[in-house]
C-alpha positions as CSV (number, residue, x, y, z in Angstrom):
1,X,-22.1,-17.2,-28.2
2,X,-22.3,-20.9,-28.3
3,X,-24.5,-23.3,-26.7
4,X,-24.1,-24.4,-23.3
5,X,-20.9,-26.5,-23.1
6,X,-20.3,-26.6,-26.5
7,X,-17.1,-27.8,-27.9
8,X,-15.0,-26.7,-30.8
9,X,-11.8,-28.1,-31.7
10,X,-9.9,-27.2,-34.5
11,X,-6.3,-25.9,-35.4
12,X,-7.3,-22.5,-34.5
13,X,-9.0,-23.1,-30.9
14,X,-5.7,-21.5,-29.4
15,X,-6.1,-18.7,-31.5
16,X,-9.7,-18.2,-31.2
17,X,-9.2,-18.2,-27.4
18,X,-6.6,-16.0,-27.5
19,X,-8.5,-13.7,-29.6
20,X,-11.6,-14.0,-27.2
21,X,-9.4,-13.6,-23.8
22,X,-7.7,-10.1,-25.6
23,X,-11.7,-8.9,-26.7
24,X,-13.0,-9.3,-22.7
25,X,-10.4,-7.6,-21.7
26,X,-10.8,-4.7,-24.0
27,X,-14.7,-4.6,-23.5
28,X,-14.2,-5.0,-19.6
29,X,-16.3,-8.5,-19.6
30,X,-12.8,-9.6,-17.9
31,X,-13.5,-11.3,-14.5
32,X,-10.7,-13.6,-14.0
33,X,-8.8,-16.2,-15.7
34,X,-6.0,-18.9,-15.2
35,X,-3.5,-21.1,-17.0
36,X,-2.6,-24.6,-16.0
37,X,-1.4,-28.0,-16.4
38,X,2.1,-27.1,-17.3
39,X,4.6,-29.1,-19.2
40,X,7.5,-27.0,-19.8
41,X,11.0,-26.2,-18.6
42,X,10.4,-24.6,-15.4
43,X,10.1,-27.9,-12.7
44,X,8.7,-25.5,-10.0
45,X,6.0,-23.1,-12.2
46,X,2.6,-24.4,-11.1
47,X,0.0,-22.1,-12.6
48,X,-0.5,-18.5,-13.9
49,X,-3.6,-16.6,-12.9
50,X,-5.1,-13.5,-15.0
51,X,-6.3,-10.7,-13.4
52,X,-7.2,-6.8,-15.3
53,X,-6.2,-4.2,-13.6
54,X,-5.9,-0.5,-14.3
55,X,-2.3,1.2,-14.4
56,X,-2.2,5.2,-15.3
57,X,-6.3,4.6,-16.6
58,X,-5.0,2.0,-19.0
59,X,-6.7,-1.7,-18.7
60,X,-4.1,-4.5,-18.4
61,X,-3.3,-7.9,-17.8
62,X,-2.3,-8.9,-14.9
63,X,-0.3,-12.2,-15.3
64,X,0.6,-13.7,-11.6
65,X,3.7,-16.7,-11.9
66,X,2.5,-18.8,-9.1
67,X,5.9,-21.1,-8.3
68,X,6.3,-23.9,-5.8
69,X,7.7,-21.5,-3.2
70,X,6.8,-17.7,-4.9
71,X,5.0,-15.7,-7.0
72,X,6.4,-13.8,-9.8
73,X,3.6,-10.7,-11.1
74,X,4.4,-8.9,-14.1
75,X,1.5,-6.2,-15.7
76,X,1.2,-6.4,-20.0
77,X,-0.2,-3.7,-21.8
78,X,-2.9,-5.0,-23.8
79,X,-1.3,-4.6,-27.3
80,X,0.9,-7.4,-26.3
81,X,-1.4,-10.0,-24.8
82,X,-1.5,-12.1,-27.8
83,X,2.1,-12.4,-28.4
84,X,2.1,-13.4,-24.6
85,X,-0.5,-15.7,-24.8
86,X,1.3,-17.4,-27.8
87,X,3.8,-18.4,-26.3
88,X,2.4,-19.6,-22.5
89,X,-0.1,-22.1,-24.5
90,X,1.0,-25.4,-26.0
91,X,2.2,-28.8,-26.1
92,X,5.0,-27.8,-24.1
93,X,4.1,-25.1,-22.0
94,X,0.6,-24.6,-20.7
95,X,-2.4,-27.0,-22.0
96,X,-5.0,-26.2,-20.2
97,X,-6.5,-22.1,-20.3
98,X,-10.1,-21.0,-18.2
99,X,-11.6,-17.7,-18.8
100,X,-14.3,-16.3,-16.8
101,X,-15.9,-13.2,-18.6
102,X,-18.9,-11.5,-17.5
103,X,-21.1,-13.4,-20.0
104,X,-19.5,-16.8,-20.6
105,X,-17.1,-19.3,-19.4
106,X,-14.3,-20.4,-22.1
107,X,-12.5,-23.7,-21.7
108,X,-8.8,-24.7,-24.0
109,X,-7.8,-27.8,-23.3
110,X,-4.7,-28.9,-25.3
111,X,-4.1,-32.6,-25.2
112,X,-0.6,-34.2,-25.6
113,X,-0.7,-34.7,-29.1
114,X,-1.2,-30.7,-29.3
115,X,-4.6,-31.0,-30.7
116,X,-6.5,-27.7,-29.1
117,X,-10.1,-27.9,-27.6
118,X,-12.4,-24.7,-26.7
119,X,-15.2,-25.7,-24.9
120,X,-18.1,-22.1,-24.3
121,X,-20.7,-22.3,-21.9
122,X,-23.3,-19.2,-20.5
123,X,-21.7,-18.4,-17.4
124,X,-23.5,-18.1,-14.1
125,X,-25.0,-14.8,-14.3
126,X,-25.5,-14.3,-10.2
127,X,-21.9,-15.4,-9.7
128,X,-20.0,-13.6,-13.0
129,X,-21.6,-10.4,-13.6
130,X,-21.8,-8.2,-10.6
131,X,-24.4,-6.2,-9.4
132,X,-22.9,-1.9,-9.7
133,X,-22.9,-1.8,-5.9
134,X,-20.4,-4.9,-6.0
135,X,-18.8,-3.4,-8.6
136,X,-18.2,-0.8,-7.0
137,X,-16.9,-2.7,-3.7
138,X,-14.5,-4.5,-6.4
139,X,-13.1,-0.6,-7.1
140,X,-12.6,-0.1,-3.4
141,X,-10.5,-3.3,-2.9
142,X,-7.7,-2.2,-2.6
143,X,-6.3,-5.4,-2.2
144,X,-7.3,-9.1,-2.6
145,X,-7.0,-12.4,0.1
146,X,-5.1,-14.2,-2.6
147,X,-1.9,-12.3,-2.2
148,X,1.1,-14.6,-1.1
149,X,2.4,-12.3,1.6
150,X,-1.3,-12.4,3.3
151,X,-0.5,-16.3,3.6
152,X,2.8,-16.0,4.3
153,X,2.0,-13.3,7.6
154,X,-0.8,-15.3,9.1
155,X,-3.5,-13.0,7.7
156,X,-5.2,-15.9,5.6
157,X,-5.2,-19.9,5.4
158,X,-3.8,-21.7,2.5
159,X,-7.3,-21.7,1.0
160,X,-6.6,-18.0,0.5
161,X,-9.5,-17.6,3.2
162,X,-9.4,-14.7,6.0
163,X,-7.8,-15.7,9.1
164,X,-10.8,-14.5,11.7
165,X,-8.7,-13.3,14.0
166,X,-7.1,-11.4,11.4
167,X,-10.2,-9.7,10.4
168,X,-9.3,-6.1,11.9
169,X,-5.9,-6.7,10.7
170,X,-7.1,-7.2,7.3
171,X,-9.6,-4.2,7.3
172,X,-6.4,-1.8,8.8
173,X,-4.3,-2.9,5.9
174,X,-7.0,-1.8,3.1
175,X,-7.8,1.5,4.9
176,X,-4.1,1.6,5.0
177,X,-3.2,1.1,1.2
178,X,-6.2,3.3,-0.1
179,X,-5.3,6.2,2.4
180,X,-1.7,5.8,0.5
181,X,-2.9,5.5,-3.3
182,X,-4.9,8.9,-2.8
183,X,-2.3,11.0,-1.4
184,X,0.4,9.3,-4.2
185,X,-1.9,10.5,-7.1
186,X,-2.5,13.8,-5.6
187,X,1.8,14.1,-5.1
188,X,4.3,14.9,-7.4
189,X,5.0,11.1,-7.4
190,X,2.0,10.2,-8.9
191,X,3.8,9.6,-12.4
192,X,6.7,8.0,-11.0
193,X,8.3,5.0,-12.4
194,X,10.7,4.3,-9.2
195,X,10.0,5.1,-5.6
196,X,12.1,4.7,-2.5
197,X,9.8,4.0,0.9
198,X,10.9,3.9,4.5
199,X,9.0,2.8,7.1
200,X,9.9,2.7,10.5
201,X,8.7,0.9,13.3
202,X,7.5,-1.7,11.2
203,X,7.0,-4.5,13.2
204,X,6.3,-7.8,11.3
205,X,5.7,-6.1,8.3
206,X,1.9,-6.4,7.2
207,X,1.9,-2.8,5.6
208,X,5.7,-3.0,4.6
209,X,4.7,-6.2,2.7
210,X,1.3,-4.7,1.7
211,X,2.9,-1.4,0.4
212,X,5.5,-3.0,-1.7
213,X,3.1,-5.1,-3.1
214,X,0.7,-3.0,-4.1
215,X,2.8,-0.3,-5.4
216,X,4.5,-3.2,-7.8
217,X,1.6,-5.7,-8.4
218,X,-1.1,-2.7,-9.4
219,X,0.9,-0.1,-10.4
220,X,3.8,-1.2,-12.1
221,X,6.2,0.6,-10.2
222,X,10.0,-0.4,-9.3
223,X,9.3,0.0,-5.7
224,X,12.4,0.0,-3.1
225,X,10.6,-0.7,0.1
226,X,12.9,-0.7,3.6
227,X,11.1,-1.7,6.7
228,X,13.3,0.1,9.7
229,X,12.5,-2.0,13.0
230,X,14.0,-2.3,16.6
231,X,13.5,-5.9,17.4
232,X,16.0,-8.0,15.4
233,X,13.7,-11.1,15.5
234,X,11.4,-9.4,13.7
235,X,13.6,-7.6,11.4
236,X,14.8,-11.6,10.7
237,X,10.8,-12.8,10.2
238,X,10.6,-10.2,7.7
239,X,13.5,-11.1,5.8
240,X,12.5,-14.4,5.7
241,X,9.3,-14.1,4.3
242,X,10.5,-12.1,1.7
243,X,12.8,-14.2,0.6
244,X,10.7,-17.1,0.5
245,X,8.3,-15.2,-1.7
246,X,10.9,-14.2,-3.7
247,X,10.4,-10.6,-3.9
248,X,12.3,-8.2,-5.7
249,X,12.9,-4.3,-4.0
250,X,11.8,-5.4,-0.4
251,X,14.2,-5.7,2.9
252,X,14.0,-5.2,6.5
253,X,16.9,-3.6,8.6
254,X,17.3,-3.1,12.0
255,X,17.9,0.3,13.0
256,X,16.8,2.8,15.9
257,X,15.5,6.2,15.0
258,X,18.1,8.0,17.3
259,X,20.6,7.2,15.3
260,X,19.2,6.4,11.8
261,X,21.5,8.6,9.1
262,X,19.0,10.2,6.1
263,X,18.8,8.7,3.2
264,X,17.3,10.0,0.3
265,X,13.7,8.6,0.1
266,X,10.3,9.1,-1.9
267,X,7.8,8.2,1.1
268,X,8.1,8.5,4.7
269,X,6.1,5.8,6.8
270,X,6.0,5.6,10.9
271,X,3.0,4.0,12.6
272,X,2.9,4.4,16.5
273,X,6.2,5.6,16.9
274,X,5.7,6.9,20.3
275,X,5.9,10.1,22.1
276,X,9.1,12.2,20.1
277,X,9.2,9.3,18.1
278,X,7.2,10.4,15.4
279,X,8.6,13.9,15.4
280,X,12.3,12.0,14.9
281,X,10.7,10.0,11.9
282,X,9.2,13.1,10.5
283,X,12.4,14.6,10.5
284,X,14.0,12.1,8.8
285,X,11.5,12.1,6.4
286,X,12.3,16.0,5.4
287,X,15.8,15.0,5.6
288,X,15.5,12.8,3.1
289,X,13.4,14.9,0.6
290,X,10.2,12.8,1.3
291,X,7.5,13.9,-1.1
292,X,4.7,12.2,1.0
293,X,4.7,11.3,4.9
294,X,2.5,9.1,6.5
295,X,2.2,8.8,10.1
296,X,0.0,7.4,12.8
297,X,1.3,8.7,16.4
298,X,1.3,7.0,19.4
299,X,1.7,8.8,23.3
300,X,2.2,12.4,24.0
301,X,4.3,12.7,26.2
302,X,6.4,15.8,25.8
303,X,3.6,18.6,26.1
304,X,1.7,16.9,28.7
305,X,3.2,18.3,31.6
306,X,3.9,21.2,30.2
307,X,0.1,22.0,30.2
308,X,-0.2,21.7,34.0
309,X,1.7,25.5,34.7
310,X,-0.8,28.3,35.7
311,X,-3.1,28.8,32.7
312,X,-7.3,29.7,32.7
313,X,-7.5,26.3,31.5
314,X,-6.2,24.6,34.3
315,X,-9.5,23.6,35.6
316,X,-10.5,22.3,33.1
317,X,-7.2,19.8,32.3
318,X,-6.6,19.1,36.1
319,X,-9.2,15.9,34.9
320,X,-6.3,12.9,33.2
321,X,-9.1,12.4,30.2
322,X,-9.0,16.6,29.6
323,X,-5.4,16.6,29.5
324,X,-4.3,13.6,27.5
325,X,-6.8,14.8,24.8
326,X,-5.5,18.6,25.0
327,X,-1.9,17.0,24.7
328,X,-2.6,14.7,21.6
329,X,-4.7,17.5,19.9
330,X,-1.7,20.5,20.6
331,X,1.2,17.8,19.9
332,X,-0.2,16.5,16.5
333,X,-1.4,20.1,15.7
334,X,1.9,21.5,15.9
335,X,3.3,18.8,14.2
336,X,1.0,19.3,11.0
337,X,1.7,23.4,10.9
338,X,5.2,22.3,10.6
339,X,4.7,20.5,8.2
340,X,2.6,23.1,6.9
341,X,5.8,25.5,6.8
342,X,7.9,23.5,5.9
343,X,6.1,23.2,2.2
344,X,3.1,20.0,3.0
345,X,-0.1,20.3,2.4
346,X,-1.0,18.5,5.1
347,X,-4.4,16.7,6.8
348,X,-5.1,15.7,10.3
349,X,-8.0,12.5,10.5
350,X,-9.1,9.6,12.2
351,X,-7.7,6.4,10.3
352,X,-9.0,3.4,12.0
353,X,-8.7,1.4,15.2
354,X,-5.6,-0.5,14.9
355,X,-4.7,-3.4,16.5
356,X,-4.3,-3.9,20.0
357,X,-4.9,0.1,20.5
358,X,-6.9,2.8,20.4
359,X,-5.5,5.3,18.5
360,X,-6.7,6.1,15.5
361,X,-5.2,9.6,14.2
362,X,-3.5,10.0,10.7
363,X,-1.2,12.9,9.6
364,X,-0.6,12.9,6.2
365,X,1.9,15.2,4.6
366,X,2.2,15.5,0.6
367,X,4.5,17.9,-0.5
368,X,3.1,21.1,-2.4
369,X,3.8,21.8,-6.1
370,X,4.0,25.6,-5.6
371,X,5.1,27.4,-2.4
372,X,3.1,28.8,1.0
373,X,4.2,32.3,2.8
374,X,5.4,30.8,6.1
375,X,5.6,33.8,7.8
376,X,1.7,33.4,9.2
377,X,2.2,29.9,9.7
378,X,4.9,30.5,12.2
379,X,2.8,33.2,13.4
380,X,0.3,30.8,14.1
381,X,2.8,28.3,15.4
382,X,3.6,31.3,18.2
383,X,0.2,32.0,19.3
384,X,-0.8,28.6,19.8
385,X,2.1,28.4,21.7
386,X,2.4,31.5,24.1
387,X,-1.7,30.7,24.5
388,X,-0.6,27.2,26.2
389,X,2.2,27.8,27.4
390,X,4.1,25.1,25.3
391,X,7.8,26.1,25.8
392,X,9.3,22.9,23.3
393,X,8.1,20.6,20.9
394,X,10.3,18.3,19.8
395,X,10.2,18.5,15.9
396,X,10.4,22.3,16.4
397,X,13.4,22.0,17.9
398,X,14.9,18.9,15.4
399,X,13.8,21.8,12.9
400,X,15.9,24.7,14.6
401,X,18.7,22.5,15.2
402,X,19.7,22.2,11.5
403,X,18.6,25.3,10.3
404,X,15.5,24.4,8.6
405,X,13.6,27.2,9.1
406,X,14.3,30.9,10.1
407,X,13.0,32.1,13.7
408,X,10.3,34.1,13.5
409,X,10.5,37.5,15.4
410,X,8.1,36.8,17.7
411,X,9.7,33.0,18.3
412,X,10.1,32.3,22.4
413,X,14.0,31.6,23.2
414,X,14.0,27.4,23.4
């Protein structure tokens, strides 16, 4: 490596930078890079920042087309980073290129007579080259607080900084967004080039907008991202923001799930849909041949009072705390042997606190690659049942009503 700030300019300083951005990214000394000081044809194309990220275990460069009013992100391969490169430096496109590797800074600077600069320099080891426990943080980011829609919903400032009343927010939408990456590798999605999402109740959109970015901007995929929501003022904010960031594949609609027709869809979202709610949304979900389904309930309602009939545990549930905790536990139960039979692999956790609530509880439903007896899972389903004394359950009986399962012979006459 060169001496601290020293300069080389010749005809092949473009080249040689080019050369040294492609060998970083390669050798994983990548940190971050950006292109600037633009002189082309496009009046509104500010800057282009460089990013590596890993799609299908393949390093590439993550090139993100920071506009006047959008950005534009678009993944390479690294096979055709040069050719790329090529053509975004010059005399009339951009003149000024800043790579930060692990082990050096590297400086083009093209001046208007098109006569190419590199300046090298030792880069700040404490500040470049991360310890492995921050490199492993980096791993776990799922997301970072320079993505436009975080701006754009209030979650950071211009300055790309984190809003501090945004900070749970902000810590919901990671958990959120990792929670999802995990179960779409383990799903017969995980190879998938298009995806179709859904996700009702979605409010102003901060894991609608997180979702479709992340699916598009990390992995590369063609994402068609609805956001279903009740409140037309919201389903207008959203709307809004996306078109003013310009994005491709992302819409909001307003709809109610009473009456929302299935569609055909990939992944099934509904956080805090209350009460039957989330059994409606599920539904849906199988309706529409969802391979993963992702929901965080709210209220149980429907079983509630159902526990209060003459039963040995009646004691025990005659205290509100007892009984809302039986409910959620039976209700959300239920709901994931279901699932379970109707052909999920399915887990029942603690997410995180969310916003303005308590409730923390995550079902997550991936479909299964080869198929389950569901004769003892319906079994199961009637024990737990007659033993509480639960005579309906609302996505049991969405289930029934369409035929999606067959009775078991032991089933209770709904």
């Amino acid at each position: 490596m060169k001496p601290d700030s020293d300069p080389t300019t010749d005809v092949d300083a473009t080249q040689q930078f080019i050369q040294l951005v492609t060998a970083a990214l390669g050798a994983e000394r990548f940190v971050k890079g950006s292109l600037a000081k633009y002189r082309g044809p496009e009046a509104d194309l500010q800057r282009v920042l460089m990013r590596r990220v890993m799609l299908r275990e393949q390093p590439h460069l993550q090139l993100v087309h920071r506009h006047a009013t959008k950005d534009i992100t678009k993944n390479h391969a690294l096979a055709d980073v040069p050719a790329l490169l090529q053509g975004l430096l010059g005399e009339q496109a951009f003149r000024h290129a800043h790579l930060h590797a692990t082990d050096e800074e590297i400086e083009l600077v093209i001046t208007q007579r098109g006569k190419a600069g590199l300046h090298r320099r030792a880069a700040n080891v404490a500040a470049e080259a991360p310890s492995p426990a921050t490199h492993n943080r980096e791993k776990t980011r799922w997301l970072t607080l320079d993505r436009p829609f975080l701006a754009e919903l209030g979650v950071t400032s211009g300055a790309q900084q984190l809003v501090p009343a945004m900070a749970r927010k902000w810590k919901q939408i990671n958990k959120f967004v990792e929670v999802f990456a995990h179960a779409l590798d383990a799903s017969p999605l995980k190879d998938a080039r298009q995806l179709r999402v859904v996700d009702f109740g979605s409010g102003k959109g901060y894991l609608t907008f997180a979702i479709h970015d992340w699916l598009r901007a990390q992995r590369g995929i063609e994402a068609q991202v609805t956001g279903v929501e009740l409140r037309p003022d919201m389903v207008q904010l959203g709307n809004h923001a996306a078109a003013r960031l310009g994005l491709q594949g992302l819409r909001f609609e307003q709809g109610d799930l009473r009456h929302w027709q299935p569609q055909p869809l990939n992944v099934m979202i509904a956080l805090h849909a209350c009460d039957t709610a989330t059994d409606l949304a599920i539904d849906l979900g199988l309706r529409g041949g969802a391979d993963i389904i992702l929901c965080s309930p709210c209220c149980h309602k429907q079983i509630r009072p159902q526990l209060l009939q003459p039963h040995p545990l009646k004691p025990i549930l005659q205290h509100g705390v007892h009984l809302g905790q039986q409910a959620e536990m039976l209700t959300d139960g239920l709901r994931a042997l279901w699932l379970e039979a109707c052909g999920y692999d399915t887990q029942v956790f603690e997410f995180i606190s969310l916003e303005h609530t308590n409730k923390n509880k995550m079902i997550l439903a991936v479909r299964r690659a080869s198929p389950k007896p569901r004769a003892p899972l319906l079994q199961q389903i009637d024990e737990v049942k007659r033993f509480y004394g639960i005579r309906e359950h609302c996505l049991e009986t969405l289930l029934r009503q369409r035929a999606a399962l067959e009775p078991a012979s032991s089933q209770e006459t709904m």
